[in-house]
C-alpha positions as a LaTeX table, in Angstrom:
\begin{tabular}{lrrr}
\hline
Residue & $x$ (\AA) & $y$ (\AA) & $z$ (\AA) \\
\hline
Unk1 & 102.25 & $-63.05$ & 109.07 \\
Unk2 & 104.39 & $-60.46$ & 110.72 \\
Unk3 & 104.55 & $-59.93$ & 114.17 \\
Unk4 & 104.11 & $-56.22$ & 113.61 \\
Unk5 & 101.08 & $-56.78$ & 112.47 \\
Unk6 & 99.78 & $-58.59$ & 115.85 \\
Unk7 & 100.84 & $-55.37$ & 118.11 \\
Unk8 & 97.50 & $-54.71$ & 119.43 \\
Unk9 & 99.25 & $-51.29$ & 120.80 \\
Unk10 & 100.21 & $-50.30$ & 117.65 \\
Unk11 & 97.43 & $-50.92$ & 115.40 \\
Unk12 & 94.64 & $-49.48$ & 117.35 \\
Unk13 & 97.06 & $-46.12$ & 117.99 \\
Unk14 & 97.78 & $-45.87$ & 114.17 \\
Unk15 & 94.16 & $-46.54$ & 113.81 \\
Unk16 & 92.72 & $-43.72$ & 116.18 \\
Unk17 & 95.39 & $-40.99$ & 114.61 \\
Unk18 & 94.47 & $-42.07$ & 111.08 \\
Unk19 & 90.80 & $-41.44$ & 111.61 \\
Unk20 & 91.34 & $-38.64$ & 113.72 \\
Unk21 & 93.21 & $-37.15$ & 111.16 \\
Unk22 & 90.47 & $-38.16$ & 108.49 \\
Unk23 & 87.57 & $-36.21$ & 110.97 \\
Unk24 & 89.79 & $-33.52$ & 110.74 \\
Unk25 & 89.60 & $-33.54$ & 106.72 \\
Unk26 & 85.94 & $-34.30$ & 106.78 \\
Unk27 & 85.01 & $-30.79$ & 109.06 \\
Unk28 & 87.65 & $-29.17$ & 106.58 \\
Unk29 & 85.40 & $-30.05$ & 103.72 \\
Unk30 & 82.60 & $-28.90$ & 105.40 \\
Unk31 & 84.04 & $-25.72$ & 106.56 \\
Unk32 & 85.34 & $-24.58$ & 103.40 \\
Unk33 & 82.75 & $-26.60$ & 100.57 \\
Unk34 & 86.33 & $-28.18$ & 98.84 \\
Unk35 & 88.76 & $-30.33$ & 99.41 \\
Unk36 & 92.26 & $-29.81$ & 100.26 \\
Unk37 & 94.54 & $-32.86$ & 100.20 \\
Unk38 & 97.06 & $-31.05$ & 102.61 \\
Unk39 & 94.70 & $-31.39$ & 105.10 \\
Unk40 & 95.99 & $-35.43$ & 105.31 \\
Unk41 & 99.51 & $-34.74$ & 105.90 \\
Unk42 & 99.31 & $-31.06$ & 107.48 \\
Unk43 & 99.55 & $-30.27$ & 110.83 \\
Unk44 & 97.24 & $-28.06$ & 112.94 \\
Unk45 & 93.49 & $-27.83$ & 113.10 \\
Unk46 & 90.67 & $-29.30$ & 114.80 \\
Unk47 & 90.87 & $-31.89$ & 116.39 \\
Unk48 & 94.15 & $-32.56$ & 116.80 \\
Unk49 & 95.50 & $-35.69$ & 115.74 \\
Unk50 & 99.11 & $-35.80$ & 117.62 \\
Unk51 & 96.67 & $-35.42$ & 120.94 \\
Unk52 & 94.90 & $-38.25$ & 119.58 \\
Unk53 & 97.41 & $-40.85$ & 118.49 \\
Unk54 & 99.88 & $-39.40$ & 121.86 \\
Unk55 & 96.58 & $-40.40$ & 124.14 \\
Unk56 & 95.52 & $-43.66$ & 121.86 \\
Unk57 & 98.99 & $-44.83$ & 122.81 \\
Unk58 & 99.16 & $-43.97$ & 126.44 \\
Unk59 & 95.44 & $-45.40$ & 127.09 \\
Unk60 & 95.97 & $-48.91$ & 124.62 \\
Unk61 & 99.72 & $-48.99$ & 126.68 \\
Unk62 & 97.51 & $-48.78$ & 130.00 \\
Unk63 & 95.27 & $-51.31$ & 128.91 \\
Unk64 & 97.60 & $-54.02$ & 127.82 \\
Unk65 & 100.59 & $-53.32$ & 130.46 \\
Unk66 & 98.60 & $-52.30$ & 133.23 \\
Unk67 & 98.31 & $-48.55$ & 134.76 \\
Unk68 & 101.12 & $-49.86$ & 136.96 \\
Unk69 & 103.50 & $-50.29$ & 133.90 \\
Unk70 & 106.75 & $-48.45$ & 133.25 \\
Unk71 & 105.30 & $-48.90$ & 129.60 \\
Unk72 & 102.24 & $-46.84$ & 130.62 \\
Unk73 & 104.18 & $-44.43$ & 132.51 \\
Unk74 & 106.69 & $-43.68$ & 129.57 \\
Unk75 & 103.70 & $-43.01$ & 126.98 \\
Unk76 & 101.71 & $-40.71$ & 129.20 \\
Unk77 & 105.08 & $-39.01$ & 129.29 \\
Unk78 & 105.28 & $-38.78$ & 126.18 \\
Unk79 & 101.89 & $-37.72$ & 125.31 \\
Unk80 & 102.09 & $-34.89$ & 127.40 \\
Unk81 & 105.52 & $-33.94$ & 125.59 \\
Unk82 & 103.78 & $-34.11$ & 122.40 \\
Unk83 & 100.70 & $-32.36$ & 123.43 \\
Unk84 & 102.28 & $-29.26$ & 124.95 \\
Unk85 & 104.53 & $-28.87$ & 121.70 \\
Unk86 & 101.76 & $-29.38$ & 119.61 \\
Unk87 & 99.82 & $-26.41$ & 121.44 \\
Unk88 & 102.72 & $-24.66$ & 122.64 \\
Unk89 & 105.92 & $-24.14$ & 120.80 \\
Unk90 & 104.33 & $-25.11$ & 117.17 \\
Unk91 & 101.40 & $-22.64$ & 118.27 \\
Unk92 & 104.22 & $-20.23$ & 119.13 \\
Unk93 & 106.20 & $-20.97$ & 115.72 \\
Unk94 & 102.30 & $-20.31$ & 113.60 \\
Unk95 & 101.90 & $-17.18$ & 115.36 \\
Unk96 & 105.72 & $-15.83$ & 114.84 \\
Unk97 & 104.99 & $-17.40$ & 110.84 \\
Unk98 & 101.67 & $-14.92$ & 110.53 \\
Unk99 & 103.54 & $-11.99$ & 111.19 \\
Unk100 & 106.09 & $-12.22$ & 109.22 \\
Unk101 & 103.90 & $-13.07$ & 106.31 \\
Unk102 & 102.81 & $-10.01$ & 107.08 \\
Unk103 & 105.65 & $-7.99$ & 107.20 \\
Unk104 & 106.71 & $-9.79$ & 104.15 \\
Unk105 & 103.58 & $-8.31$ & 102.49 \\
Unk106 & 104.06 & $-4.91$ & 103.34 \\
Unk107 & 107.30 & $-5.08$ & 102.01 \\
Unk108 & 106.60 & $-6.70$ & 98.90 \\
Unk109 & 103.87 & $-4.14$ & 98.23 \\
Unk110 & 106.09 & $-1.63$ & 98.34 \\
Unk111 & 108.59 & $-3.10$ & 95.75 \\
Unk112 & 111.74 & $-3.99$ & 98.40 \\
Unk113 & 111.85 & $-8.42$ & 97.98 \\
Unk114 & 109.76 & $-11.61$ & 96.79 \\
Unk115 & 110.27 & $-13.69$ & 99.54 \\
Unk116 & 108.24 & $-17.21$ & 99.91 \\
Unk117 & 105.27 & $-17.39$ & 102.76 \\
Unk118 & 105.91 & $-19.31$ & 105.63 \\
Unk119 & 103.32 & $-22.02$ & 106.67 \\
Unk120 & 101.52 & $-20.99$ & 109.68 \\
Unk121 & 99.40 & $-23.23$ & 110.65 \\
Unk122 & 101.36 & $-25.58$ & 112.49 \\
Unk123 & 100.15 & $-25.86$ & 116.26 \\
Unk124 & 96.86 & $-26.23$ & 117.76 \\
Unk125 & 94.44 & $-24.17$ & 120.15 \\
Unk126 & 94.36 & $-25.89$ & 123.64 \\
Unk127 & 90.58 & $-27.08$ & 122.94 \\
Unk128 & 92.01 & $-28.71$ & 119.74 \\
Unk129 & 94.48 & $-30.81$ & 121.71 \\
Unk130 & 91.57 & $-31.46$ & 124.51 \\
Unk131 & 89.40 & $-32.30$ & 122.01 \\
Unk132 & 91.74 & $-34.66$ & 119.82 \\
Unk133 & 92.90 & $-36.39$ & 123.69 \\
Unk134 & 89.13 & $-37.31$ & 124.53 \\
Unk135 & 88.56 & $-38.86$ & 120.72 \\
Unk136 & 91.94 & $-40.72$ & 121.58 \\
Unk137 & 90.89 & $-42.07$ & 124.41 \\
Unk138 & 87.03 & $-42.84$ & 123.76 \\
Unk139 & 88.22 & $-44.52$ & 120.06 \\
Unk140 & 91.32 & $-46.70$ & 121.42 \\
Unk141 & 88.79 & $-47.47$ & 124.54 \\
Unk142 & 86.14 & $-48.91$ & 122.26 \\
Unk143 & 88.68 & $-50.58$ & 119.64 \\
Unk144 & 90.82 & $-52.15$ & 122.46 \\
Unk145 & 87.56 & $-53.51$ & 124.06 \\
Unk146 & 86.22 & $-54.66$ & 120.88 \\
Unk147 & 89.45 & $-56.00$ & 119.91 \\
\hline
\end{tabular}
């Protein structure tokens, strides 16, 4: 078998961001009545599943290093990177997208260009990271201990 397989770390972090990512889908559904199979790849929404996997790392990395670890201390550093991009410059980036949709609008109303829309849903709200950091934490808890 391959020793990839056998990283404890790894598993139960791919785990937690994969069904993160799936509750995400699942309160998509229920929010809109259909499905939307961009909602498995996308980015943004609620909760957020970098916050997830980024925490699921950092707490499994505790667990199996120690809290002492340089291990542990590089992924909470690293969590925190990827937590304040995913609510703070891709949030920006979203934001900056939704205007100039608009703008693009008003100007293709009025006859001037046909331009493509710009995805703007890219970041997350800071409860969606908060949110997506406690499921990371409770889920790779409960699947390292179970482990």
């Amino acid at each position: 078998m391959n020793p990839i397989f056998n990283n404890k770390v790894l598993i139960i972090t791919l785990v937690v961001w994969a069904l993160v990512q799936g509750i995400k889908v699942l309160l998509g559904v229920i929010r809109e009545k259909r499905f939307n199979f961009k909602w498995f790849i996308g980015t943004g929404g609620m909760p957020s599943s970098h916050a997830a996997g980024a925490t699921a790392l950092a707490t499994t990395s505790g667990l199996y290093a120690g809290f002492d670890s340089a291990v542990f201390a590089l992924a909470v550093v690293f969590a925190m990177v990827t937590m304040f991009d995913a609510q703070g410059v891709r949030r920006s980036a979203g934001q900056q997208a939704a205007i100039l949709n608009q703008i693009m609008d008003d100007v293709y109303w009025k006859g001037k260009t046909e331009a493509g829309r710009l995805m703007e849903l890219i970041g997350h709200t800071p409860l969606q990271v908060i949110i997506g950091a406690i499921l990371g934490l409770i889920f790779s808890y409960l699947f390292y201990k179970g482990w």
